[in-house]
C-alpha positions as CSV (number, residue, x, y, z in Angstrom):
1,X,92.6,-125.9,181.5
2,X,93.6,-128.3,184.8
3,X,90.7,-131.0,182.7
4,X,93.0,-131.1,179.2
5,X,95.6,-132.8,181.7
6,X,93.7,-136.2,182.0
7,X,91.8,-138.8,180.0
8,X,88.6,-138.6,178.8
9,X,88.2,-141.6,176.9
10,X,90.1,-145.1,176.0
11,X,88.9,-147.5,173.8
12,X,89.4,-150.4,171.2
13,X,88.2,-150.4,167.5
14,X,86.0,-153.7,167.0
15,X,84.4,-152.7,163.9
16,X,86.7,-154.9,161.3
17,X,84.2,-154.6,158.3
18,X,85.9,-150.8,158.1
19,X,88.3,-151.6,155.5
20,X,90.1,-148.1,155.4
21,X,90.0,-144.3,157.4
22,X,87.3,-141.9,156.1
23,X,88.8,-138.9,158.1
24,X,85.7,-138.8,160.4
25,X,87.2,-139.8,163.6
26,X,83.8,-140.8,165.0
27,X,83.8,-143.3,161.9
28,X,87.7,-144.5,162.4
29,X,87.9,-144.5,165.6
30,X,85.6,-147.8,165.3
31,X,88.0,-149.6,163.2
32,X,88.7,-153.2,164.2
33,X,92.2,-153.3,165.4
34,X,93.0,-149.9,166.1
35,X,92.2,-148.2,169.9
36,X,92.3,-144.8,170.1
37,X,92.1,-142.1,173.2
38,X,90.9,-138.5,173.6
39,X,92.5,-136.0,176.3
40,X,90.0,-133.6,178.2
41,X,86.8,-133.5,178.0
42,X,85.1,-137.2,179.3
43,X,82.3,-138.8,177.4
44,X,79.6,-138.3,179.7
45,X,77.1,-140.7,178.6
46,X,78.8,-143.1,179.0
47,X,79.4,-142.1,182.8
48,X,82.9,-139.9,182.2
49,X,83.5,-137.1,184.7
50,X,86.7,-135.2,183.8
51,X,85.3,-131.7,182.3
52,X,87.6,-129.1,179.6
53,X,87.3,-127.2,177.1
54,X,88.9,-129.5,174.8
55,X,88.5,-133.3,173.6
56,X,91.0,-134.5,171.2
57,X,91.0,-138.0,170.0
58,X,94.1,-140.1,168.6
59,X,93.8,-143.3,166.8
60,X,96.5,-145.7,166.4
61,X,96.7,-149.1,164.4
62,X,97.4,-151.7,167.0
63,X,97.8,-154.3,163.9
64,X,101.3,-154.3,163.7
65,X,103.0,-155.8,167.2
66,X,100.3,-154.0,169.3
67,X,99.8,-155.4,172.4
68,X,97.6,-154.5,175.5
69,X,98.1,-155.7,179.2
70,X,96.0,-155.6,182.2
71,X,97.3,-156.7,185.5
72,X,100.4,-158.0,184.0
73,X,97.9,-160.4,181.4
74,X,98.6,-160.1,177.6
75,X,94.6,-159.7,176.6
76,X,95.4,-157.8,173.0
77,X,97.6,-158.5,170.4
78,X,98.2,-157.3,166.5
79,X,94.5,-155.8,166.7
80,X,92.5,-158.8,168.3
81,X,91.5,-159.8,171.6
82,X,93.3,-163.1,172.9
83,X,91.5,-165.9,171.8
84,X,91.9,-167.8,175.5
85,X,90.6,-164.6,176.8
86,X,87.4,-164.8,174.9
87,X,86.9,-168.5,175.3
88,X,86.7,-168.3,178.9
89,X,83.5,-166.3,178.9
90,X,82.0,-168.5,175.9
91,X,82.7,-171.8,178.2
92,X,81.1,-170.1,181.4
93,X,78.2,-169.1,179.7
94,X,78.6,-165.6,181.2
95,X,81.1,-163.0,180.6
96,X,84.5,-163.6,182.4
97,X,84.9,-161.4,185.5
98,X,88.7,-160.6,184.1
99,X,87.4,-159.9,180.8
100,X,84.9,-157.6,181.7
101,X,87.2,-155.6,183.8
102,X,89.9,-155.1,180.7
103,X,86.7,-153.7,178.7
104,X,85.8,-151.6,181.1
105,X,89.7,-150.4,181.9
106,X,89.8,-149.3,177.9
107,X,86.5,-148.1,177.4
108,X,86.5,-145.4,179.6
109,X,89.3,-144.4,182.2
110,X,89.2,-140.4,183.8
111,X,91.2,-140.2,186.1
112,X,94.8,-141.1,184.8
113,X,96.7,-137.5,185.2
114,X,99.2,-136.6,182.1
């Protein structure tokens, strides 16, 4: 279905008291340094739109030379976030305008065609 062709989810595994996979991908998929993404059907609670028939989720270990940019910014590496990243919102009190907007970005993104 024309839906299967985009993205219905992206995010990244913070959960790093999960020591090893269970084989329930609603359980791994929360595993500190991994990310994982799903093609078709978007999460719609938590505001996705794409719709299909299918939703198939992929996990990967980003522990190992993973890295993650946004806007040309390193902002992930080997499974954690940058710690300069994370100080800026902890020195401003408030949540980092940058920072936000790479959560967001890989947390939910529907409209990237395959």
């Amino acid at each position: 279905d024309a839906g299967s062709r985009y993205f219905g989810e992206v995010a990244i595994g913070t959960n790093y008291g999960i020591q090893r996979h269970t084989k329930n991908i609603l359980f791994d998929e929360k595993i500190g340094g991994s990310m994982h993404m799903a093609i078709g059907e978007a999460f719609r609670e938590a505001g996705g739109k794409n719709e299909s028939a299918i939703h198939w989720d992929m996990i990967n270990d980003m522990t190992k030379e993973g890295k993650i940019y946004a806007d040309g910014e390193l902002f992930y590496e080997n499974g954690k976030f940058k710690e300069e990243i994370l100080k800026k919102s902890e020195n401003t009190g408030s949540v980092d305008r940058k920072l936000l907007t790479y959560l967001l970005l890989f947390f939910i993104l529907n409209v990237i065609d395959l």
